[in-house]
mmCIF file as gemmi writes it, N, C-alpha and C atoms, coordinates in Angstrom:
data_model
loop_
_atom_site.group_PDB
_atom_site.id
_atom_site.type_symbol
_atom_site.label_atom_id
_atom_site.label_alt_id
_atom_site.label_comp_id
_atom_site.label_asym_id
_atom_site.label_entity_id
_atom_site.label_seq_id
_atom_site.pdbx_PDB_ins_code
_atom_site.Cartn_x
_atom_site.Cartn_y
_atom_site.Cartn_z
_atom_site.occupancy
_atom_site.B_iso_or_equiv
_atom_site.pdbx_formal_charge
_atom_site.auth_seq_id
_atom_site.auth_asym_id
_atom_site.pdbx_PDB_model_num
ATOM 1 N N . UNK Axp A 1 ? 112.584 109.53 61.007 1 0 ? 1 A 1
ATOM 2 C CA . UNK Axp A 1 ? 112.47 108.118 60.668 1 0 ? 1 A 1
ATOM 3 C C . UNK Axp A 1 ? 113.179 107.286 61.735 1 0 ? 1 A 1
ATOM 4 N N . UNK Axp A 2 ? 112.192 106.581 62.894 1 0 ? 2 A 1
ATOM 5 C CA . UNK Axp A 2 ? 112.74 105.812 63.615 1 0 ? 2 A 1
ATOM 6 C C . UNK Axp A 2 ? 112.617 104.389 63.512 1 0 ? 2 A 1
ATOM 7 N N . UNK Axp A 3 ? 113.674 103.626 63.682 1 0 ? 3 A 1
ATOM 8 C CA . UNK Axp A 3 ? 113.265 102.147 63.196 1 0 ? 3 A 1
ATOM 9 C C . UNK Axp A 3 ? 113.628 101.434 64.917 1 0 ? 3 A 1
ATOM 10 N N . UNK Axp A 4 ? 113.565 101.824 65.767 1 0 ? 4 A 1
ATOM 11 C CA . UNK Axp A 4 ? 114.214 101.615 67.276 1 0 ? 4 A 1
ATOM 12 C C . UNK Axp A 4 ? 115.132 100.268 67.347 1 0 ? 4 A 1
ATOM 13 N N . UNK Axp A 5 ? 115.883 100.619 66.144 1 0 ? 5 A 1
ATOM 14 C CA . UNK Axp A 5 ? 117.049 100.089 66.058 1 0 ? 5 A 1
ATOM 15 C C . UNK Axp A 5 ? 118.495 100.088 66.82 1 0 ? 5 A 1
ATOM 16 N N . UNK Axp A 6 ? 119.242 99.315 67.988 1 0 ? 6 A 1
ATOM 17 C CA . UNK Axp A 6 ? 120.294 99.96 68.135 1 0 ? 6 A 1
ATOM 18 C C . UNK Axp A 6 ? 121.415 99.75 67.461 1 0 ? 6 A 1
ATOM 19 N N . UNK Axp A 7 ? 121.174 99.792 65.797 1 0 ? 7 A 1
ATOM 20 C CA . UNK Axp A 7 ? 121.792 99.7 64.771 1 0 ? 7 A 1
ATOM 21 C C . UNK Axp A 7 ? 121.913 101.532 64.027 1 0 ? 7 A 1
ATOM 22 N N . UNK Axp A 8 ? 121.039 101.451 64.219 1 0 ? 8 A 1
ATOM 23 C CA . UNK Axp A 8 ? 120.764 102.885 63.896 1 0 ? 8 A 1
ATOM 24 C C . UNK Axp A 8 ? 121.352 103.801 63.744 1 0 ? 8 A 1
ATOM 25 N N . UNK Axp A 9 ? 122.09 105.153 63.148 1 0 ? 9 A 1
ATOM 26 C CA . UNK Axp A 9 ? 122.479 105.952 63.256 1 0 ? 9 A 1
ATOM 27 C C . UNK Axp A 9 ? 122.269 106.94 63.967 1 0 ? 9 A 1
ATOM 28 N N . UNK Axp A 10 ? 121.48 107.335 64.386 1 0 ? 10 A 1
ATOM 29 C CA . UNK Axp A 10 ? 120.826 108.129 65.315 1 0 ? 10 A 1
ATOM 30 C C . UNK Axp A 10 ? 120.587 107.647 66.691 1 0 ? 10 A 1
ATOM 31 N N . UNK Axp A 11 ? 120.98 106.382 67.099 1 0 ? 11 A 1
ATOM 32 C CA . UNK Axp A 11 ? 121.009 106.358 68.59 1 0 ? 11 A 1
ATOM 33 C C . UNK Axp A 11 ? 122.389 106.685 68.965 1 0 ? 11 A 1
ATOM 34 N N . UNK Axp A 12 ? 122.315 107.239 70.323 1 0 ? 12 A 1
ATOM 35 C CA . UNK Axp A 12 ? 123.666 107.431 71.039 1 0 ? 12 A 1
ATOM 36 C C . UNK Axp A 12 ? 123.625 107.49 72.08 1 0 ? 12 A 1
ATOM 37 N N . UNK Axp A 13 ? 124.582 107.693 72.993 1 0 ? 13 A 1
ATOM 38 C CA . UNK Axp A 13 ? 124.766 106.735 74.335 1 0 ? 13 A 1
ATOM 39 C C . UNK Axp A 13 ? 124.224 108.257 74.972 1 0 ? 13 A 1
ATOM 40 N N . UNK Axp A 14 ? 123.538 107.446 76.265 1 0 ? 14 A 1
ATOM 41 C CA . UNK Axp A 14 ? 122.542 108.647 76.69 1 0 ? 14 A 1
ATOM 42 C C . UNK Axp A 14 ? 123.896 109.253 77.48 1 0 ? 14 A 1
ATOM 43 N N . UNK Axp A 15 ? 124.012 110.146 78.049 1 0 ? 15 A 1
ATOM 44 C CA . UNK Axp A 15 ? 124.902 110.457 79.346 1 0 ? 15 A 1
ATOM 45 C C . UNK Axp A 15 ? 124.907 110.326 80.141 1 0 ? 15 A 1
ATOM 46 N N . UNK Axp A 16 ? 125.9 109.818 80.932 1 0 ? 16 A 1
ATOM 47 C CA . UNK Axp A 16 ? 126.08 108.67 82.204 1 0 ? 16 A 1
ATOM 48 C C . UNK Axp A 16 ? 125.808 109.965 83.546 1 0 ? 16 A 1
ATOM 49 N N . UNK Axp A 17 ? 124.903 110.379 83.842 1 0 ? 17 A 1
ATOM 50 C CA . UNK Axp A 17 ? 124.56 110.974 84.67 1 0 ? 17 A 1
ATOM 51 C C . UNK Axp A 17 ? 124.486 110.693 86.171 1 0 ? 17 A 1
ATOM 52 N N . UNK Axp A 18 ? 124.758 110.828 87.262 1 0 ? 18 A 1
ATOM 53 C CA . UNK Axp A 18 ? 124.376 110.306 88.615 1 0 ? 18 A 1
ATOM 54 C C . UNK Axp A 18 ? 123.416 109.949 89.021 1 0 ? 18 A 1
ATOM 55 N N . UNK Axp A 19 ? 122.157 110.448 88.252 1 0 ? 19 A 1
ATOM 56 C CA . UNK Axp A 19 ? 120.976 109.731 88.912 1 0 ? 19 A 1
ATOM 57 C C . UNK Axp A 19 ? 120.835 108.686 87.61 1 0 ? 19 A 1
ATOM 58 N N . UNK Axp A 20 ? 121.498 108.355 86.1 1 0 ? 20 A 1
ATOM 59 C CA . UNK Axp A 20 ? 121.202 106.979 85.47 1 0 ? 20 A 1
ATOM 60 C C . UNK Axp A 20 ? 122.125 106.353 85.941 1 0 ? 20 A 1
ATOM 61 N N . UNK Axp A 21 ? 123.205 106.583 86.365 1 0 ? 21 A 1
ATOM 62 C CA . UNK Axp A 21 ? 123.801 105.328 87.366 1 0 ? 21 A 1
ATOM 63 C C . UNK Axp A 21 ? 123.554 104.747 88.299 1 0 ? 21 A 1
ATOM 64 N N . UNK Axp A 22 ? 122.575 105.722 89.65 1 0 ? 22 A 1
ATOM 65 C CA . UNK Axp A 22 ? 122.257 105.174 90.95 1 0 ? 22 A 1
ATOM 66 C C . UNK Axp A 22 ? 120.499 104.61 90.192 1 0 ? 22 A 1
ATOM 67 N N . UNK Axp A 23 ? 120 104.618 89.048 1 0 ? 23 A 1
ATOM 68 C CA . UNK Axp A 23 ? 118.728 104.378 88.133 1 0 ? 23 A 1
ATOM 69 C C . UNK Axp A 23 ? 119.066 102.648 88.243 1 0 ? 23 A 1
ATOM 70 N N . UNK Axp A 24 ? 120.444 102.464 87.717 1 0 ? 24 A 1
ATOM 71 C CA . UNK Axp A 24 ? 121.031 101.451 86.881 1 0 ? 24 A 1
ATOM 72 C C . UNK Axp A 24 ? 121.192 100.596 87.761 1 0 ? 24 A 1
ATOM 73 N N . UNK Axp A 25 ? 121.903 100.894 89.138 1 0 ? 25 A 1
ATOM 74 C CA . UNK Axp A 25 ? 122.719 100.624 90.288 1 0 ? 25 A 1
ATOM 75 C C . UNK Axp A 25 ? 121.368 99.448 91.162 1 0 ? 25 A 1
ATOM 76 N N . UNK Axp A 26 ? 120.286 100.039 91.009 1 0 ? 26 A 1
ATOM 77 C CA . UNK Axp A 26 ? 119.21 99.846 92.239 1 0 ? 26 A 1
ATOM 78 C C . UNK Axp A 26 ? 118.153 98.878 91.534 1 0 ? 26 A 1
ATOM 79 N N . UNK Axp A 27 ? 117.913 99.595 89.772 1 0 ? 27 A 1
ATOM 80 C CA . UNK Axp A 27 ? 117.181 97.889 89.366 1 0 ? 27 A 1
ATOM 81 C C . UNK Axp A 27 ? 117.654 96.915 89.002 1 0 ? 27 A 1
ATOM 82 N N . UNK Axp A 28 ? 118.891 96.794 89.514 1 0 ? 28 A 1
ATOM 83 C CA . UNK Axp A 28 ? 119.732 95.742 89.201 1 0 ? 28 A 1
ATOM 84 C C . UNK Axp A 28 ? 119.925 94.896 90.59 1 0 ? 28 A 1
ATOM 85 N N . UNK Axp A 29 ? 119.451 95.432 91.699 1 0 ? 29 A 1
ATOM 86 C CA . UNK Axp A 29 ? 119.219 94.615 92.807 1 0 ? 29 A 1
ATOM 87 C C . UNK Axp A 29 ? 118.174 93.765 93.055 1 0 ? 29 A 1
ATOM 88 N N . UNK Axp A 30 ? 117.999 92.426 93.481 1 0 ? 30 A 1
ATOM 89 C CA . UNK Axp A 30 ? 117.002 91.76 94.248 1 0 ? 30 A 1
ATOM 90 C C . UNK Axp A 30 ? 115.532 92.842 94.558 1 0 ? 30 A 1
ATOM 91 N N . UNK Axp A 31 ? 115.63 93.607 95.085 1 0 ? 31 A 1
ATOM 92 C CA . UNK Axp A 31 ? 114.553 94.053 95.759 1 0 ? 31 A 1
ATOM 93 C C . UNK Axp A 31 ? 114.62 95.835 95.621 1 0 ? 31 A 1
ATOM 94 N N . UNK Axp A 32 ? 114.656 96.037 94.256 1 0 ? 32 A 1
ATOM 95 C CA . UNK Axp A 32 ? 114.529 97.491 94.26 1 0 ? 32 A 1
ATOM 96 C C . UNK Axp A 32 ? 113.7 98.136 94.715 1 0 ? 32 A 1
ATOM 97 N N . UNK Axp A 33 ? 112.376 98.14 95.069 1 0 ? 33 A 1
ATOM 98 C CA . UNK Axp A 33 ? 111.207 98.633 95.727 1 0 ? 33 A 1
ATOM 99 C C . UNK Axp A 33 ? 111.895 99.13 97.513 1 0 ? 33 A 1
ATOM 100 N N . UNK Axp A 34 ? 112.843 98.413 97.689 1 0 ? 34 A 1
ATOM 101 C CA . UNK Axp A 34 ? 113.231 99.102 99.124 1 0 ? 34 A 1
ATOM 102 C C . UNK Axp A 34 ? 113.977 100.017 99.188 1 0 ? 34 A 1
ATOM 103 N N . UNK Axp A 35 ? 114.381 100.347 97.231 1 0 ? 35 A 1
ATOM 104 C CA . UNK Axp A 35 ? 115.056 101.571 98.046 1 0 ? 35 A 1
ATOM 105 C C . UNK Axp A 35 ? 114.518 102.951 98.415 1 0 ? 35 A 1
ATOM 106 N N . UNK Axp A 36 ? 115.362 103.56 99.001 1 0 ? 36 A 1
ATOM 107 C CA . UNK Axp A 36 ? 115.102 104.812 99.995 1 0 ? 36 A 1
ATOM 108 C C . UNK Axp A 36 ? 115.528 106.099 99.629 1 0 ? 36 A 1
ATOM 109 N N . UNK Axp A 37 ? 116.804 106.116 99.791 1 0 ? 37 A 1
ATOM 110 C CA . UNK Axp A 37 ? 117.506 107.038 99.801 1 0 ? 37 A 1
ATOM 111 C C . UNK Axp A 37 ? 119.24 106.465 99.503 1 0 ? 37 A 1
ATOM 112 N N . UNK Axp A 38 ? 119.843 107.32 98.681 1 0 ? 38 A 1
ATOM 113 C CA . UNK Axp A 38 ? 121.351 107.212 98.415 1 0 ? 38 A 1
ATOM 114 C C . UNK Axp A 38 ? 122.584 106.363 99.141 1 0 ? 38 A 1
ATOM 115 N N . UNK Axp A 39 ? 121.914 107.01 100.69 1 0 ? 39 A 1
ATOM 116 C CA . UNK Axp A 39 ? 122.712 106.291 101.707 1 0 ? 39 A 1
ATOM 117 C C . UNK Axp A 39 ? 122.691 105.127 102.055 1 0 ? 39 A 1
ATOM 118 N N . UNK Axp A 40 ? 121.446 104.165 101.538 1 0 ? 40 A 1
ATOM 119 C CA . UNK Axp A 40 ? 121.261 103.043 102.04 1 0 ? 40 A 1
ATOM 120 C C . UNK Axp A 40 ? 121.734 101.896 101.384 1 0 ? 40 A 1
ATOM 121 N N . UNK Axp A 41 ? 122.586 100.889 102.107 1 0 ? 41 A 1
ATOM 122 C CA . UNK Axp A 41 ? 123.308 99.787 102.11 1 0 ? 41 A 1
ATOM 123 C C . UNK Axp A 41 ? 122.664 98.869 100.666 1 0 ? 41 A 1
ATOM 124 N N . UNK Axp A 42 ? 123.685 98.513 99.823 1 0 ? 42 A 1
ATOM 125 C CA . UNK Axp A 42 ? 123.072 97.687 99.177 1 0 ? 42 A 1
ATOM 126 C C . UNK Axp A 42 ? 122.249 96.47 100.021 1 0 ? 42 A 1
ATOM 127 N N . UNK Axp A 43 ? 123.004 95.812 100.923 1 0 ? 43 A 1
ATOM 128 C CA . UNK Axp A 43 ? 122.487 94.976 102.125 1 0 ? 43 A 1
ATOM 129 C C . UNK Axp A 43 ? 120.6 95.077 101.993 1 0 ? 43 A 1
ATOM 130 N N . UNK Axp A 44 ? 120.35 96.189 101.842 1 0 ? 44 A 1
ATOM 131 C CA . UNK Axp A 44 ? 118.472 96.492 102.521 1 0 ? 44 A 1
ATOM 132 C C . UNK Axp A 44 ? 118.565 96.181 100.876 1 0 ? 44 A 1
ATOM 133 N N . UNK Axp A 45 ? 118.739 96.35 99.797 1 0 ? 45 A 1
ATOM 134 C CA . UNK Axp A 45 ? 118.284 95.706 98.685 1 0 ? 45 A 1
ATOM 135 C C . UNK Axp A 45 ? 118.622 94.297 97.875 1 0 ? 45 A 1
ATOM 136 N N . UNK Axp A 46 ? 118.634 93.311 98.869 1 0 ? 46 A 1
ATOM 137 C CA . UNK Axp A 46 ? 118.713 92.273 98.696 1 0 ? 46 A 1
ATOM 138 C C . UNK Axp A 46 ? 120.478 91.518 98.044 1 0 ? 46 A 1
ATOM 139 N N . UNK Axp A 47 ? 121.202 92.639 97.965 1 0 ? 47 A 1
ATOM 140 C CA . UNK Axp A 47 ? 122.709 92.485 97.666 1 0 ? 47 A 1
ATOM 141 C C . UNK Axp A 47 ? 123.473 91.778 99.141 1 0 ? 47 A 1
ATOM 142 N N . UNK Axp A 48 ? 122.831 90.541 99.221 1 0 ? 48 A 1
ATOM 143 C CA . UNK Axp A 48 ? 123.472 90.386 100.805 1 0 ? 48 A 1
ATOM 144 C C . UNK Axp A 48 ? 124.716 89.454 100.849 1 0 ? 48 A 1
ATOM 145 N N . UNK Axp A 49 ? 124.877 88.938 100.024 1 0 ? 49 A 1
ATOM 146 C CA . UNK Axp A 49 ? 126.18 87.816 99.628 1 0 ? 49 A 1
ATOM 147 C C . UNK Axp A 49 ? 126.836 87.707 98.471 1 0 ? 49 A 1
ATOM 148 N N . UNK Axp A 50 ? 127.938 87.495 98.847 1 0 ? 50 A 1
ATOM 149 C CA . UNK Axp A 50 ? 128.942 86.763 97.608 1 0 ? 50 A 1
ATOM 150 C C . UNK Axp A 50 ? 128.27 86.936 96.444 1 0 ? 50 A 1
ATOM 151 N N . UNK Axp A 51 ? 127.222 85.551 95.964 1 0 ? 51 A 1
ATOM 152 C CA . UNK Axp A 51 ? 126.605 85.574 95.073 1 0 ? 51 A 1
ATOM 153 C C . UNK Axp A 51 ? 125.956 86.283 94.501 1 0 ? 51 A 1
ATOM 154 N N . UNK Axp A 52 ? 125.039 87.159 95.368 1 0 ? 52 A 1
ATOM 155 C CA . UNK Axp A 52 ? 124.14 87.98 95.164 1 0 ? 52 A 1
ATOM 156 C C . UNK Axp A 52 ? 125.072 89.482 94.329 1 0 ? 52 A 1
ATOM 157 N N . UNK Axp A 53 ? 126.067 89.797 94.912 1 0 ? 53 A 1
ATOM 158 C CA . UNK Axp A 53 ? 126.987 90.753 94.453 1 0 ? 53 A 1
ATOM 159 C C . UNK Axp A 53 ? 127.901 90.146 93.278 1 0 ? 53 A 1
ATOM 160 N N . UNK Axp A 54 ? 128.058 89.13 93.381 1 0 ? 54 A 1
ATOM 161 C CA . UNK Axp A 54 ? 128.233 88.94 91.659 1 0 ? 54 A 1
ATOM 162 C C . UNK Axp A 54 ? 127.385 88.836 90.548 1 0 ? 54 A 1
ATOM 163 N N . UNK Axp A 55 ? 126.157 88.624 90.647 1 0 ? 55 A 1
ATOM 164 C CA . UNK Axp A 55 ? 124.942 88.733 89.783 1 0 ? 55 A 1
ATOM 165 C C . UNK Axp A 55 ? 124.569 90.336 89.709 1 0 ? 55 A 1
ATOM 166 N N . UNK Axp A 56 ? 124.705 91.031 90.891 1 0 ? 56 A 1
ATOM 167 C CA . UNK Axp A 56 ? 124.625 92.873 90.663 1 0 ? 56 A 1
ATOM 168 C C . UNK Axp A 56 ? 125.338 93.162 90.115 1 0 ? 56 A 1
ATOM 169 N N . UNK Axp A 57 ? 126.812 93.04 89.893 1 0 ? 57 A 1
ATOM 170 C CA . UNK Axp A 57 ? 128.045 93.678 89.27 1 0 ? 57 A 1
ATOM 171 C C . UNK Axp A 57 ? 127.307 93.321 87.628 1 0 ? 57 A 1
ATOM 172 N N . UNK Axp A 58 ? 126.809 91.487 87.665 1 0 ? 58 A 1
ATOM 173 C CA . UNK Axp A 58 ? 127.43 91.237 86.331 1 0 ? 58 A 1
ATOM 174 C C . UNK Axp A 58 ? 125.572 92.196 85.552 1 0 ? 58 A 1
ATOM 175 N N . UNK Axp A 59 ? 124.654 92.062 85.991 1 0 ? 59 A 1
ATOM 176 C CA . UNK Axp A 59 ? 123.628 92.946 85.588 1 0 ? 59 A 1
ATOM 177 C C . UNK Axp A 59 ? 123.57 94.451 85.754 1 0 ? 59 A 1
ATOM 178 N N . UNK Axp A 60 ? 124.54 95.018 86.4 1 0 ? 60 A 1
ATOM 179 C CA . UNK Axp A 60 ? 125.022 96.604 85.334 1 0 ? 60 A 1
ATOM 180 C C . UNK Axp A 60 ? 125.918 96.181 84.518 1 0 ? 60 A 1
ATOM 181 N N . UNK Axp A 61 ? 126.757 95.707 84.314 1 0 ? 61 A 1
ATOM 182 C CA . UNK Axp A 61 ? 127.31 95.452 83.305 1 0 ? 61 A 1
ATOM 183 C C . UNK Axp A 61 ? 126.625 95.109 82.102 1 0 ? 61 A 1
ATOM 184 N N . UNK Axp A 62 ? 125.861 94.266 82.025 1 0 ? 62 A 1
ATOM 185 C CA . UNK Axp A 62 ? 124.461 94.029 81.259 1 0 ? 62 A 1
ATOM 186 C C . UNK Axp A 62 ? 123.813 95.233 80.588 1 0 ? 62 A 1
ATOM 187 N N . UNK Axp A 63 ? 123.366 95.798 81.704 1 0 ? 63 A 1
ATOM 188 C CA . UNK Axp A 63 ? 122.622 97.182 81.478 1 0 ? 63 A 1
ATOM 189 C C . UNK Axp A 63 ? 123.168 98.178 80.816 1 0 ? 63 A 1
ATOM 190 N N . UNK Axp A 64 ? 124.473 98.434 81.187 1 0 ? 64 A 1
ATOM 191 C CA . UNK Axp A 64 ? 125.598 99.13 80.695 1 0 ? 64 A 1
ATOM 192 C C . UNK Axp A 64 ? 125.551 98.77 79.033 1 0 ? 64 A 1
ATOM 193 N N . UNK Axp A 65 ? 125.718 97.942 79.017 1 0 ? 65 A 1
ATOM 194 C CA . UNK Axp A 65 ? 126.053 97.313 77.567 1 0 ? 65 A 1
ATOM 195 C C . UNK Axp A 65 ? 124.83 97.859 76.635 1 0 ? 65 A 1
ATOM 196 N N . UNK Axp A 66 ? 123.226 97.469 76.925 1 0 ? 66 A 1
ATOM 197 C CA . UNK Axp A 66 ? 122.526 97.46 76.199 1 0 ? 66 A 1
ATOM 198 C C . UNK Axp A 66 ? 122.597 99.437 75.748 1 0 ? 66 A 1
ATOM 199 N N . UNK Axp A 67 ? 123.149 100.4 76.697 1 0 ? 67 A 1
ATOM 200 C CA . UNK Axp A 67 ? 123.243 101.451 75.776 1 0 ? 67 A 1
ATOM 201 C C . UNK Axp A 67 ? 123.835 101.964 75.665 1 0 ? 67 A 1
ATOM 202 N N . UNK Axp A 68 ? 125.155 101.14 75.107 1 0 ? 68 A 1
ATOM 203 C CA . UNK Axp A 68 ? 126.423 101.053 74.703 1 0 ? 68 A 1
ATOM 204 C C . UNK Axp A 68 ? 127.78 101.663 75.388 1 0 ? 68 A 1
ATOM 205 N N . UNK Axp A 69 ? 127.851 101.221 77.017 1 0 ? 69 A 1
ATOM 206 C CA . UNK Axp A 69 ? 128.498 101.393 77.578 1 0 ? 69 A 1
ATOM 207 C C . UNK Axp A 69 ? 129.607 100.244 78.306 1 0 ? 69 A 1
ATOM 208 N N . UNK Axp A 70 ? 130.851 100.227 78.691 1 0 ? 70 A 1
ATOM 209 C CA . UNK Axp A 70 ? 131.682 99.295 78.884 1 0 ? 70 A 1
ATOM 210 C C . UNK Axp A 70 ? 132.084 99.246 80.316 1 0 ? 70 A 1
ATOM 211 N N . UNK Axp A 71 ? 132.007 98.465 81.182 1 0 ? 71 A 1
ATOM 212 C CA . UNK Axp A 71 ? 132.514 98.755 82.306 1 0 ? 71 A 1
ATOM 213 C C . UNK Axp A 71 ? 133.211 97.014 82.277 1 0 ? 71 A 1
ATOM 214 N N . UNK Axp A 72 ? 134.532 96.996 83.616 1 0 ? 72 A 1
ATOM 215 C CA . UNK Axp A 72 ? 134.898 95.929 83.928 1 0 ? 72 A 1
ATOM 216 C C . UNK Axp A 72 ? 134.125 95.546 85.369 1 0 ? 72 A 1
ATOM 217 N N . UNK Axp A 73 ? 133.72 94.353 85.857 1 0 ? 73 A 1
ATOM 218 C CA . UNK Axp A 73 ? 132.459 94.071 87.039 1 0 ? 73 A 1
ATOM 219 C C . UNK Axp A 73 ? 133.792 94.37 87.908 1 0 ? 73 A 1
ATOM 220 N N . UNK Axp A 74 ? 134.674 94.416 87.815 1 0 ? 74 A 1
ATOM 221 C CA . UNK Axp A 74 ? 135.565 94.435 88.642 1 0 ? 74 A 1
ATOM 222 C C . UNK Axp A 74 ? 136.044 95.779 89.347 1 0 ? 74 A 1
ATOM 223 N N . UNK Axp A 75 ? 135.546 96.782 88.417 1 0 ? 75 A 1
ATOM 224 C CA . UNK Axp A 75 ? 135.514 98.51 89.048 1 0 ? 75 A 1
ATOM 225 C C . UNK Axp A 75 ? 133.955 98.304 89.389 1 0 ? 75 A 1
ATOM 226 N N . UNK Axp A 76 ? 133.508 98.124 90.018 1 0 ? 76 A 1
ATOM 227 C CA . UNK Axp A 76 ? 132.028 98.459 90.26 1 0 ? 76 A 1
ATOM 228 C C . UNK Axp A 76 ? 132.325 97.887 91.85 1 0 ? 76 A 1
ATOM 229 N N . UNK Axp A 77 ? 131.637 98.726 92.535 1 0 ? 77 A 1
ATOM 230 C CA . UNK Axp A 77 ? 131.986 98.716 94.272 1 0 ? 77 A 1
ATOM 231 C C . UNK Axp A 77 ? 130.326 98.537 94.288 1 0 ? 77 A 1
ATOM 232 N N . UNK Axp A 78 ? 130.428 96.599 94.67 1 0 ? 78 A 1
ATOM 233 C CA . UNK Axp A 78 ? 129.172 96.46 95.369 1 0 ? 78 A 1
ATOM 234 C C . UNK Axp A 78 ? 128.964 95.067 96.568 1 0 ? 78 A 1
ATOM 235 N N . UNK Axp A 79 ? 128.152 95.22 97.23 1 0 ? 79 A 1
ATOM 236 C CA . UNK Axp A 79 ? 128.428 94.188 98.357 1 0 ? 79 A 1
ATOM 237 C C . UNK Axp A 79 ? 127.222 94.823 99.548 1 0 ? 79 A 1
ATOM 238 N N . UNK Axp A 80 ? 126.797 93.983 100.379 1 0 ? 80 A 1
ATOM 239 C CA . UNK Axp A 80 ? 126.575 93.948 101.511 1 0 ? 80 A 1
ATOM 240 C C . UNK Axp A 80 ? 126.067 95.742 102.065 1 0 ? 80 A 1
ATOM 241 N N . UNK Axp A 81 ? 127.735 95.801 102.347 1 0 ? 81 A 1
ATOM 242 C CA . UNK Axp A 81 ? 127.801 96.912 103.204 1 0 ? 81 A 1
ATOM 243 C C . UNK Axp A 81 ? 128.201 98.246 101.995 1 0 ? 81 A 1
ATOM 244 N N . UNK Axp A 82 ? 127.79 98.059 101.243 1 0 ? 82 A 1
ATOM 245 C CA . UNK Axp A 82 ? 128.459 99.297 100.117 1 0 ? 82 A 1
ATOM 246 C C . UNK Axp A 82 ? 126.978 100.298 100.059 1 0 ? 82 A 1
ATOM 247 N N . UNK Axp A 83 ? 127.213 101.35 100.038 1 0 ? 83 A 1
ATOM 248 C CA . UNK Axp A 83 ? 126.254 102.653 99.909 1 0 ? 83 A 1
ATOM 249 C C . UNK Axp A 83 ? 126.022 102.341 98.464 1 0 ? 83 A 1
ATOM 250 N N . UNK Axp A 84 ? 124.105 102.706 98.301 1 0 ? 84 A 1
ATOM 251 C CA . UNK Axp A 84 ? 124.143 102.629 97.137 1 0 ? 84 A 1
ATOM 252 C C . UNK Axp A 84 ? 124.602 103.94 96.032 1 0 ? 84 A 1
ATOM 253 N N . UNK Axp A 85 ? 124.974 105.129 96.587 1 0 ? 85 A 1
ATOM 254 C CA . UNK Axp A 85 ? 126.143 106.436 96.231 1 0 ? 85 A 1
ATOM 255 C C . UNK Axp A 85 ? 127.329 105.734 96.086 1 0 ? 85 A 1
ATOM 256 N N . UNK Axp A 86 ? 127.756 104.508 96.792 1 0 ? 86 A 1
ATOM 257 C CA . UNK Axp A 86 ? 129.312 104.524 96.379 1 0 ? 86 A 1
ATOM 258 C C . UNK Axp A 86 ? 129.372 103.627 95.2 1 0 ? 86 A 1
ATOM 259 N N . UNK Axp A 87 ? 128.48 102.819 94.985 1 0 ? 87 A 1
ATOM 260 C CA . UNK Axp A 87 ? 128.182 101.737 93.889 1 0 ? 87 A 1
ATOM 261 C C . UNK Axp A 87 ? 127.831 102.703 92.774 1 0 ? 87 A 1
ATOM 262 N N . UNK Axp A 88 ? 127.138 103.451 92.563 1 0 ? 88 A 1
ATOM 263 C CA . UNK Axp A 88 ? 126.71 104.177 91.684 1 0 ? 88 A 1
ATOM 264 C C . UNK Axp A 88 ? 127.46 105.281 91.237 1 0 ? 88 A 1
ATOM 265 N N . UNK Axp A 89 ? 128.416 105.524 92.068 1 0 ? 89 A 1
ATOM 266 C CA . UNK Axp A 89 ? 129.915 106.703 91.649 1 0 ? 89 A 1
ATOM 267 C C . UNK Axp A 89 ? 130.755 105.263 91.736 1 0 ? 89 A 1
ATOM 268 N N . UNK Axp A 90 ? 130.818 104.092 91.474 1 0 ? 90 A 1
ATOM 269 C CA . UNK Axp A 90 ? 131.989 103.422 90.661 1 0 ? 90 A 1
ATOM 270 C C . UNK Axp A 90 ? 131.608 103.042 89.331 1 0 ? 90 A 1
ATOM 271 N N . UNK Axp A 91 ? 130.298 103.14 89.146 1 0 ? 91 A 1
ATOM 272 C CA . UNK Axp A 91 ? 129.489 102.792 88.066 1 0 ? 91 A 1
ATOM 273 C C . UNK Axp A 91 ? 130.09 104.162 87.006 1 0 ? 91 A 1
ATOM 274 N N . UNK Axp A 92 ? 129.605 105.436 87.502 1 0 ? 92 A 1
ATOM 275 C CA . UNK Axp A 92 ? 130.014 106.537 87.257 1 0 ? 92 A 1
ATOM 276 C C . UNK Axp A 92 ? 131.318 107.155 86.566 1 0 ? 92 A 1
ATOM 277 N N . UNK Axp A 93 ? 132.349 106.8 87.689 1 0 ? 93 A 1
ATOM 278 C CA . UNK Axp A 93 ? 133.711 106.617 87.428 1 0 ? 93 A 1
ATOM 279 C C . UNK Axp A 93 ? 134.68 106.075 86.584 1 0 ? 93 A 1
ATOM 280 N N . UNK Axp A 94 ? 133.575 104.658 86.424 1 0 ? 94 A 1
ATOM 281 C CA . UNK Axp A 94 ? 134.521 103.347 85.603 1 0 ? 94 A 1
ATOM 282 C C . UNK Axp A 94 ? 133.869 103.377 84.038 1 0 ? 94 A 1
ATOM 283 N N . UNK Axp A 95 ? 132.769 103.162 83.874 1 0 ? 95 A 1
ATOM 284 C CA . UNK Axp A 95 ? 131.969 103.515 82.256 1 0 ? 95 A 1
ATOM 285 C C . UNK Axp A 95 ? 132.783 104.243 81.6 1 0 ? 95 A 1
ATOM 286 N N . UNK Axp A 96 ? 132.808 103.372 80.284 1 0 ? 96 A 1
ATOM 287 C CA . UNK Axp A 96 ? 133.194 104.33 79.242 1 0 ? 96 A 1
ATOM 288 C C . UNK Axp A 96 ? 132.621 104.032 78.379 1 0 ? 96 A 1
């Protein structure tokens, strides 16, 4: 009996795995379609400023939330020049 409730008793938090963090990490950028590979700069996915990296932090955080996870935007390593592996192991790291 599913009511796709996240009231529900039966939902639970999926497990924060490395590839649903770097999942989480990349559609939460401007321009996810460019990404590539692990190594590549948030920079090539549209994370190119100030602004832009505070709207990424605050939409995993977002994301985070909807399946029932907590992070502060403030442990989340993102910017410009940040690997999208290192954004996605602070994502990793910091969730609870």
């Amino acid at each position: 009996m599913s009511n796709n409730s996240p009231a529900g008793a039966a939902f639970e938090k999926p497990p924060l795995t490395p590839e649903l963090c770097q999942a989480i990490v990349v559609r939460n950028t401007p321009k996810p379609k460019n990404f590539k590979k692990p190594e590549q700069a948030l920079g090539e996915l549209g994370v190119v400023d100030a602004e832009q990296t505070k709207f990424h932090k605050k939409d995993i955080r977002d994301d985070l939330k909807r399946i029932r996870y907590k992070i502060d935007t403030n442990n989340i390593k993102s910017g410009a020049a940040v690997s999208v592996s290192d954004c996605s192991a602070s994502v990793q790291n910091n969730a609870t």
